[in-house]
C-alpha positions in Angstrom: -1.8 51.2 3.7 -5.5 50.9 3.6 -5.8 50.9 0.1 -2.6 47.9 -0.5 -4.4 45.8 2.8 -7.7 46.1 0.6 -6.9 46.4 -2.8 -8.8 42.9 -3.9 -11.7 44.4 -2.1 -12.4 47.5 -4.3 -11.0 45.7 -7.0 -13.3 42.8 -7.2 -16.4 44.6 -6.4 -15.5 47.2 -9.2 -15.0 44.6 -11.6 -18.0 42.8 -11.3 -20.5 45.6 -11.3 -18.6 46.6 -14.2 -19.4 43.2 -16.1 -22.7 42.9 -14.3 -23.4 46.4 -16.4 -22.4 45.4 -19.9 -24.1 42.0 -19.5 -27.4 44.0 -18.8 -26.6 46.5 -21.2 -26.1 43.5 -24.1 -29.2 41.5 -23.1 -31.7 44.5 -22.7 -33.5 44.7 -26.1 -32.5 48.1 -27.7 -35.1 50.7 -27.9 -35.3 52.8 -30.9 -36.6 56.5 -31.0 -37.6 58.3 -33.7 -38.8 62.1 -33.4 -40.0 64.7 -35.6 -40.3 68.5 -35.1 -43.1 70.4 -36.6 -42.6 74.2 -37.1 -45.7 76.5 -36.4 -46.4 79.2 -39.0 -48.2 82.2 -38.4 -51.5 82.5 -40.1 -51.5 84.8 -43.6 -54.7 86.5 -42.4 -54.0 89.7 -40.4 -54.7 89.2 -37.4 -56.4 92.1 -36.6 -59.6 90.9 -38.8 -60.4 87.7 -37.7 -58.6 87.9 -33.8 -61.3 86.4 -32.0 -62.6 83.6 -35.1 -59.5 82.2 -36.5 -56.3 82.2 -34.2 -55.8 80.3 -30.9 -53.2 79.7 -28.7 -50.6 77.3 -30.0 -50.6 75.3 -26.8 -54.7 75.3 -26.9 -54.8 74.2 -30.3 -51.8 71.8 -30.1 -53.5 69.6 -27.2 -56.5 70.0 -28.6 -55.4 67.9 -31.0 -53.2 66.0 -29.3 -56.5 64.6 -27.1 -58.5 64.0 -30.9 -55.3 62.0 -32.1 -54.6 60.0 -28.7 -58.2 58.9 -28.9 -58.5 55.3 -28.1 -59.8 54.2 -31.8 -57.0 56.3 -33.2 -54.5 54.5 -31.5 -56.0 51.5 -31.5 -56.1 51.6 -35.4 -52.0 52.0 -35.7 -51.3 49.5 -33.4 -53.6 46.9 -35.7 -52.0 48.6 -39.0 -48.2 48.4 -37.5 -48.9 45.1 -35.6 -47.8 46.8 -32.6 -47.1 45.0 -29.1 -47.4 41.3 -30.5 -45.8 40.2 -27.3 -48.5 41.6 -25.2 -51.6 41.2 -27.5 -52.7 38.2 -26.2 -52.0 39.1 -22.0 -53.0 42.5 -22.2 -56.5 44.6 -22.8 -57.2 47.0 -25.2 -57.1 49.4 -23.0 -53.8 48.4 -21.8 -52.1 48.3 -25.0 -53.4 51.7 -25.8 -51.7 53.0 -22.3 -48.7 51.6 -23.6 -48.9 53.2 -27.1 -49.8 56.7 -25.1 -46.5 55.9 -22.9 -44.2 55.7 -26.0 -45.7 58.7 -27.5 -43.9 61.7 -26.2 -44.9 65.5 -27.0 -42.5 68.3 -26.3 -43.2 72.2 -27.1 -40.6 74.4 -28.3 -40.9 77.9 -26.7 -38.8 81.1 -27.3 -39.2 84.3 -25.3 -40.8 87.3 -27.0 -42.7 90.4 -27.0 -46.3 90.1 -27.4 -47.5 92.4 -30.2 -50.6 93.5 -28.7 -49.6 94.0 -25.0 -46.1 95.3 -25.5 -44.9 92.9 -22.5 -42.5 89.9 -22.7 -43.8 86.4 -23.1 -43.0 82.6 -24.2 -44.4 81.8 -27.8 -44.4 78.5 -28.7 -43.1 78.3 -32.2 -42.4 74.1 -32.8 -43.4 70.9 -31.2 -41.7 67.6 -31.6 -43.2 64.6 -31.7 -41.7 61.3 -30.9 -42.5 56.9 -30.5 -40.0 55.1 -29.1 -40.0 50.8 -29.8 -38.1 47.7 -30.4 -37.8 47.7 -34.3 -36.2 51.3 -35.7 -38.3 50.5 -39.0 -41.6 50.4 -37.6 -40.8 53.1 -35.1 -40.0 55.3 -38.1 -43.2 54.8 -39.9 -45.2 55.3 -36.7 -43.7 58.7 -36.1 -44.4 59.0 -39.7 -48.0 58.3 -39.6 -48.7 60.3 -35.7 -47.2 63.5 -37.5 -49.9 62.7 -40.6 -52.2 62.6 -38.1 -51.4 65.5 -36.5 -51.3 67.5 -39.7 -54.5 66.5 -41.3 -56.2 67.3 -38.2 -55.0 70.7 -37.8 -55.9 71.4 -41.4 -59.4 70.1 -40.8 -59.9 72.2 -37.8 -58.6 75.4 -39.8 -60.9 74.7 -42.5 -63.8 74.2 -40.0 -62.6 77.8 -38.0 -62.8 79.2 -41.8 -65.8 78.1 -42.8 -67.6 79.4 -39.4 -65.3 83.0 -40.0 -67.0 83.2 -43.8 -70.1 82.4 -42.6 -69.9 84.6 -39.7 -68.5 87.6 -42.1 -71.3 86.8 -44.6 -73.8 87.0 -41.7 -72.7 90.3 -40.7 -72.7 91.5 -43.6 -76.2 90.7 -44.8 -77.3 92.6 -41.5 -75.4 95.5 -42.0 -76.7 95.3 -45.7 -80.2 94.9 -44.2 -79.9 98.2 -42.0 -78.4 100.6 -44.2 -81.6 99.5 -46.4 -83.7 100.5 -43.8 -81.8 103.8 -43.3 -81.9 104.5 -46.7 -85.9 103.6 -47.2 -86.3 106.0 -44.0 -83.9 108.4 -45.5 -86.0 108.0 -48.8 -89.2 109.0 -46.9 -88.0 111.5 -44.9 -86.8 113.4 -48.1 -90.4 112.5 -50.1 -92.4 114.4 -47.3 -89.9 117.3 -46.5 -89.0 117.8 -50.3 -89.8 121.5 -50.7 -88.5 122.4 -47.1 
């Protein structure tokens, strides 16, 4: 009885936030997304030899990274090279449309559970990270992505050739000492035979 006495009630009410919802939903601009996923490899080196030089923690090494890439001049650059936020160039700051770029940059890590190698115990290892833009124009959004996972690539190769070159130089290091002592211990052991060689 309720429901016949009231029925234009519900009705009405329903219908327009119904049409109230697809007007919004047709005069919002869309937003386009587009994402990449980046698989992490494990080094060729053993690890054993170069444990404490060479390898890092994935997570370490991926914000590392992240925090050189999402640098302000960085950003700052695609946003001029994309024409970026034209709509808000002339309101907002620099520093304002860089928020905005850091905003529609999203970073998500891709962890499995494991069992650490060296401890025995169970653990998350990160093994990917995806790395997405979101914006108004799927083109552009695309090339962004694009140019962030560039970014992202050529960094991590520069700071594995940097973590190289301070390994070889560290190796090379150690090994001119070690050459230098075992020249010592032979000169001694030279000696030592010269003055005791009838004995």
């Amino acid at each position: 009885d309720i429901l016949k006495r009231r029925k234009w009630s519900l009705i009405l009410p329903a219908v327009l936030v119904v049409l109230l919802v697809a007007l919004v939903a047709l005069l919002l601009p869309s937003i386009y997304k587009s994402t990449a996923t980046i698989l992490i490899e494990e080094q060729d080196i053993p690890a054993e030899f170069v444990m404490t030089t060479v390898t890092g923690y994935a997570e370490q090494r991926i914000q590392s990274t992240q925090q050189r890439i999402m640098s302000s001049s960085k950003l700052m650059e695609i946003v001029k090279r994309f024409n970026l936020y034209t709509e808000y160039m002339e309101r907002w700051t620099t520093e304002q449309l860089i928020d905005k770029m850091r905003e529609d940059i999203r970073l998500d890590l891709i962890s499995v559970d494991t069992i650490d190698r060296r401890t025995g115990r169970p653990t998350a290892a990160t093994i990917a990270f995806t790395l997405s833009y979101e914006g108004k124009q799927a083109s552009t959004v695309q090339r962004v992505t694009d140019t962030l996972v560039s970014l992202f690539l050529s960094e991590n190769l520069q700071v594995r050739k940097r973590q190289t070159t301070e390994t070889t130089e560290f190796l090379e290091e150690e090994a001119r000492r070690v050459r230098t002592e075992l020249d010592e211990y032979e000169q001694t052991l030279s000696a030592f035979k010269e003055t005791h060689i009838n004995s």
